[in-house]
N, C-alpha and C positions, 0 to 999 in steps of 0.2 A: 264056927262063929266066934271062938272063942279069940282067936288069932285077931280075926276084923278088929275087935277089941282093943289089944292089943296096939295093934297099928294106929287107929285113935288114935289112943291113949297117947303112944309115942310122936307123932304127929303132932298133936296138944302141946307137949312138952318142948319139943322144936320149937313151934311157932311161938309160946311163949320166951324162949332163950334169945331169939332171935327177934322179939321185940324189946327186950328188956337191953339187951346187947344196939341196936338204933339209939333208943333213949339216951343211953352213956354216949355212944358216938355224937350225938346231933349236942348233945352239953360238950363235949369234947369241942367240937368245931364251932360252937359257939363261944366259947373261953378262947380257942386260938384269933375267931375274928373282934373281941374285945382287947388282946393282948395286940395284933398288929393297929388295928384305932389307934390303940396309945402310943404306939411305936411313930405312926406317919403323925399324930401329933408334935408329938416331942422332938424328930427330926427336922420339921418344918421350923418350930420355935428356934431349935439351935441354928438351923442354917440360913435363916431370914434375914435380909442383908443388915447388919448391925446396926443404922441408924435409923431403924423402922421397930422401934421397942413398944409402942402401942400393938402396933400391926402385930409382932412377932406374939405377945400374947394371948392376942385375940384368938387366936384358935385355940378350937376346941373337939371332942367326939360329942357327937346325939346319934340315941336311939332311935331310926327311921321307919324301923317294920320289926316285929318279933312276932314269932310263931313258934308250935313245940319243938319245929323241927330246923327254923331256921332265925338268923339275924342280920337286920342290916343296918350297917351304921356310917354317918358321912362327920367326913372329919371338913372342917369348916370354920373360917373366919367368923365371929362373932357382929362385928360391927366396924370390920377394916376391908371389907369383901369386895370393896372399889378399885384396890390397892391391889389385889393377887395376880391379877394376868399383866397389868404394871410392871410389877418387880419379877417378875418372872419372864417376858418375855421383853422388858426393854420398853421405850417410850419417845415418843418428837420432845424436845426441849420446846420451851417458849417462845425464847430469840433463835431457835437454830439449832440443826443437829438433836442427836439422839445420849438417850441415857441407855447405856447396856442393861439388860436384863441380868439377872442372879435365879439360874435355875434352883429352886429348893423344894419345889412340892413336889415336881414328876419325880425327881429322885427320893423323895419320901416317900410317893406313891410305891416305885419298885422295890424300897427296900421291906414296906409292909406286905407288898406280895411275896416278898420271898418265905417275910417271916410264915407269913398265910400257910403256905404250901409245903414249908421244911414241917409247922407244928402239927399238920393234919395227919401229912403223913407218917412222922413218927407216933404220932396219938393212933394212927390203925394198924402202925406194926407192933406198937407192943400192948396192944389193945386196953 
């Protein structure tokens, strides 16, 4: 009986380790999805076509959903949000013909995935 014990005991200690070891992880990947937010904001601002200086401000990150174990956050136009598929995909002119688009969010999107996925996973190799 003494051994059962034992095994508990160590058991116990496990499972504690390995919650406490989640906890840091799930803060870990919560800090990497606040750092890339700021990243696809900041790259939208710089890359927004230059004479859209209202618009290129207007964005910003909000807090969507938070839990202990997770975060969601949308990066998003403030109050230029008429303007983004606009300048990004192109538009008819008034009299004729089209304005070209200026791709600048999808590629802020992918560059904040990357960052997502390089800080997670170096944040679980060196724990």
């Amino acid at each position: 009986m003494g051994q059962t014990v034992q095994i508990g005991e160590l058991a116990d200690a496990v499972m504690e380790t390995l919650e406490e070891y989640a906890d840091l992880a799930a803060e870990d990947v919560k800090q990497a999805v606040r750092n890339a937010g700021e990243t696809v904001r900041k790259e939208i601002r710089a890359n927004a076509p230059k004479d859209t200086g209202d618009y290129a401000k207007s964005w910003a990150v909000k807090k969507t959903k938070e839990t202990s174990s997770s975060l969601t956050l949308t990066v998003h136009s403030k109050n230029r949000y008429q303007l983004a598929h606009l300048l990004e995909y192109g538009h008819a002119k008034r009299g004729g013909g089209r304005v070209e688009g200026k791709a600048h969010i999808a590629p802020a999107e992918e560059k904040g995935i990357r960052q997502l996925e390089d800080e997670i996973e170096r944040s679980l190799r060196h724990g």
